[in-house]
Backbone as a printed PyTorch tensor [residue, N CA C, xyz], in Angstrom:
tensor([[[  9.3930,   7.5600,  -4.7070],
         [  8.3690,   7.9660,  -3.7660],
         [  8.8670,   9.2150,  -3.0450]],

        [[  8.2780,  10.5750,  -3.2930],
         [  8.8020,  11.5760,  -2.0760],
         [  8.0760,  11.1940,  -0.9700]],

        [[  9.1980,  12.0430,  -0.7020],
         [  8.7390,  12.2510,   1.4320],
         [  8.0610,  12.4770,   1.8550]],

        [[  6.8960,  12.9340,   1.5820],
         [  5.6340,  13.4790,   1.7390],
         [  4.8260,  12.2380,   1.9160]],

        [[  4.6210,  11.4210,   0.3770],
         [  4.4960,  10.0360,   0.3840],
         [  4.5390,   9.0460,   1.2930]],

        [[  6.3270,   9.3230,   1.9180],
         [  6.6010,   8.5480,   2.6140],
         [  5.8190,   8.1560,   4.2280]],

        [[  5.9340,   9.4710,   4.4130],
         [  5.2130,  10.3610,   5.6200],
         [  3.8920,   9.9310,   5.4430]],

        [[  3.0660,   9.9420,   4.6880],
         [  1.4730,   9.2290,   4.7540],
         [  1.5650,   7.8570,   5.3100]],

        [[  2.6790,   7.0810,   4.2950],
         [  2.2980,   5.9420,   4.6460],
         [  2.8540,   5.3780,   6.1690]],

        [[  3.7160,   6.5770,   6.4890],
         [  4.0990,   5.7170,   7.5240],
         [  2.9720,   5.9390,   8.8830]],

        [[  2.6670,   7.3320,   8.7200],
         [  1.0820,   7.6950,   9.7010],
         [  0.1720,   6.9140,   9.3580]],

        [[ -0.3560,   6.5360,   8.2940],
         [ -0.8830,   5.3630,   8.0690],
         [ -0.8280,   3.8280,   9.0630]],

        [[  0.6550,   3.5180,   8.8790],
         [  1.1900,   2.2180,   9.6900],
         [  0.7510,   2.7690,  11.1040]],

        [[  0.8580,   3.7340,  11.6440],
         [  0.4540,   3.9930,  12.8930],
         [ -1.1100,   4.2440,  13.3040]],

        [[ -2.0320,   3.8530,  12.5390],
         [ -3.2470,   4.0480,  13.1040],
         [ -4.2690,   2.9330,  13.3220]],

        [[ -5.3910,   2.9560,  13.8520],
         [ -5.7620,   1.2500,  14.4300],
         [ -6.2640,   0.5770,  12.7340]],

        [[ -6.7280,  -0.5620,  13.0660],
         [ -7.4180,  -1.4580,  11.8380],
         [ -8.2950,  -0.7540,  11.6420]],

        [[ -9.6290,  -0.5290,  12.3420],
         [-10.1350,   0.0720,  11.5650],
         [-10.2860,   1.7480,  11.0250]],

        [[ -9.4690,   2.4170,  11.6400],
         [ -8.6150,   3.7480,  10.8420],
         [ -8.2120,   3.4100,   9.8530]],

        [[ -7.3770,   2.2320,   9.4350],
         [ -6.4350,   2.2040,   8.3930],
         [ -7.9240,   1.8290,   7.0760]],

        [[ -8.5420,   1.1190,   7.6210],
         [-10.1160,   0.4050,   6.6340],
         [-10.5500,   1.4840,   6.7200]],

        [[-11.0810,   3.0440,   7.0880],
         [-11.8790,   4.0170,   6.9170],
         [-10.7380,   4.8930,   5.8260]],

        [[ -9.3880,   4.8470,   5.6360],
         [ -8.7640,   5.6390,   4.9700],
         [ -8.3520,   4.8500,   3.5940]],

        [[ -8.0060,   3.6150,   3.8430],
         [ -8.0410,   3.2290,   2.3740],
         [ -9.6490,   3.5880,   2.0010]],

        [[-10.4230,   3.1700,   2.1040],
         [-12.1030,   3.2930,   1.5370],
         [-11.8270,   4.5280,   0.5110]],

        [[-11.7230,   5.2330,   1.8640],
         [-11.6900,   7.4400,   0.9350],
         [-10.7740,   6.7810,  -0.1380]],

        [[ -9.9200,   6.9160,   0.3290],
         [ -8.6430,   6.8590,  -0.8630],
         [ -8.7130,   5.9560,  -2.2070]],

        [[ -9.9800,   4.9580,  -2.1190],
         [ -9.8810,   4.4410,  -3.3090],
         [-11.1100,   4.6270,  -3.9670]],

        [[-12.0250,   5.0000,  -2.9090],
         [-13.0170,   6.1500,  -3.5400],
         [-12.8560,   7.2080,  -4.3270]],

        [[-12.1150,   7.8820,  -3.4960],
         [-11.7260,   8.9550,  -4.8190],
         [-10.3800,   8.9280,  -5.4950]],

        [[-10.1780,   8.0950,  -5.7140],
         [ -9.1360,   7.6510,  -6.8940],
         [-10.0620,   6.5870,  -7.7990]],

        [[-11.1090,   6.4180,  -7.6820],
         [-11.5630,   5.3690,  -8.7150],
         [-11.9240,   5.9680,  -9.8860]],

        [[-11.7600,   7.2340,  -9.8280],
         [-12.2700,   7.4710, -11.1220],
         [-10.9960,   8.3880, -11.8540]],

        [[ -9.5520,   7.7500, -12.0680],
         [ -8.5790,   8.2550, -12.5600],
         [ -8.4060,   7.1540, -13.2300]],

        [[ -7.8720,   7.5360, -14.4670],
         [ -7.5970,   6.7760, -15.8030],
         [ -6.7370,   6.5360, -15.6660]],

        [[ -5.9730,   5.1500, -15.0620],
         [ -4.4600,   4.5320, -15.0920],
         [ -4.9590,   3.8870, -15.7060]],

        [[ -3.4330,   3.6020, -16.7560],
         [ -3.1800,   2.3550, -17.4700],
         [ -3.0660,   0.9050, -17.3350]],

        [[ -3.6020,   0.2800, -18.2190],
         [ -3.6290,  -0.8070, -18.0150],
         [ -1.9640,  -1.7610, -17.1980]],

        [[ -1.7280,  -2.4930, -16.6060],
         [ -1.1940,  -2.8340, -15.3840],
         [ -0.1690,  -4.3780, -16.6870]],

        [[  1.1850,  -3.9940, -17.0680],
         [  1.9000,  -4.9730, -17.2700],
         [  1.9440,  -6.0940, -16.5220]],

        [[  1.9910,  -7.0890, -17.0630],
         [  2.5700,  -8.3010, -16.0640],
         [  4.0030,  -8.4390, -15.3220]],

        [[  4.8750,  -7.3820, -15.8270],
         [  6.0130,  -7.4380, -15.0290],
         [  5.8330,  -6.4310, -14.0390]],

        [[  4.7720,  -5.3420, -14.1720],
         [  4.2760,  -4.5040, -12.9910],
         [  3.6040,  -5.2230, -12.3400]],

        [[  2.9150,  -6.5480, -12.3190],
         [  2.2320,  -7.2510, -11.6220],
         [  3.1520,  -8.0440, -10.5260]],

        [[  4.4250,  -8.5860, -11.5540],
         [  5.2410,  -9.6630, -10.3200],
         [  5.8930,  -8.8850,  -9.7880]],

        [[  6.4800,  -7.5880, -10.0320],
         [  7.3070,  -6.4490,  -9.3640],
         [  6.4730,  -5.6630,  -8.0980]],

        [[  4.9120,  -6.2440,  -7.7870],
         [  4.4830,  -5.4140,  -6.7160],
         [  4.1940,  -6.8360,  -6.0130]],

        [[  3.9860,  -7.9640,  -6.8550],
         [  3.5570,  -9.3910,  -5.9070],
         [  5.3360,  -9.3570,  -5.0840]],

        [[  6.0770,  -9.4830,  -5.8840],
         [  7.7000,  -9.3190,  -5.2810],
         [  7.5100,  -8.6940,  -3.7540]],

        [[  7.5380,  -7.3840,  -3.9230],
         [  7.4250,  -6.4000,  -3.2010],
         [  6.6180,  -6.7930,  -1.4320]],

        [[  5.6960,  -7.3140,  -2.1200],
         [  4.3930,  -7.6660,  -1.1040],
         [  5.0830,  -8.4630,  -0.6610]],

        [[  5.3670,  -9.6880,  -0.8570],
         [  5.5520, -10.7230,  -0.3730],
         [  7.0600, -10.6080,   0.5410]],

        [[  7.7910, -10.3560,  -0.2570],
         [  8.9110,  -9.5600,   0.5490],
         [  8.6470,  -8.3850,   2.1140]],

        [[  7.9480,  -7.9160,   2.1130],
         [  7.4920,  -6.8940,   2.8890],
         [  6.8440,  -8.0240,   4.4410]],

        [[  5.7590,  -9.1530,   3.4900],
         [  4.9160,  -9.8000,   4.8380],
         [  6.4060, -11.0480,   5.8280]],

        [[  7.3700, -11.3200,   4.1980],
         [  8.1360, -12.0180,   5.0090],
         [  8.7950, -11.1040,   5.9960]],

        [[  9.1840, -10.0810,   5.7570],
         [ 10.2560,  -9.2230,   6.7940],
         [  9.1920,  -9.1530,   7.9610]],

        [[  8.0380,  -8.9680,   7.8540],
         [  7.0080,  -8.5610,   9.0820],
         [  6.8370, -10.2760,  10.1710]],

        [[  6.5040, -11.3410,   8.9930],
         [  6.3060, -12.4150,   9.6230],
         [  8.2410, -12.7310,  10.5510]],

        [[  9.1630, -12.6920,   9.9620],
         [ 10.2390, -12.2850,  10.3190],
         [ 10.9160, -11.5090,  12.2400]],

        [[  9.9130, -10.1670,  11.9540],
         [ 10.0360,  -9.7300,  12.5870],
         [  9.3200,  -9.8170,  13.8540]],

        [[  7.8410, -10.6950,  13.5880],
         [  7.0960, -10.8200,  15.0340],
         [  7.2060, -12.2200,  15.1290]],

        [[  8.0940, -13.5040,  14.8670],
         [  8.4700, -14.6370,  15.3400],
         [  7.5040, -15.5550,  14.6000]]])
């Protein structure tokens, strides 16, 4: 991921609920019409991993 990347998502983390629901929308609006490949199943448990890892550190972190 560059820094640039990084930098979205973290301005991202900083904006209210529904900011963050008006910018995913765009963003998957206009990405819906890009031809990615079909999605492995080990790309599937490697982002469920990820996720789940991520909500424990958060659930973690607010008690």
């Amino acid at each position: 991921m560059t820094a640039q990347v990084k930098k979205l998502l973290n301005s991202f983390e900083h904006l209210s609920d529904a900011e963050q629901w008006e910018f995913a929308f765009v963003i998957l609006r206009r990405t819906s019409q890009f031809d990615f490949p079909p999605l492995e199943d080990d790309d599937l448990v490697q982002y469920a991993e990820e996720l789940f890892l991520a909500l424990d550190q958060e659930e973690a972190a607010n008690g």
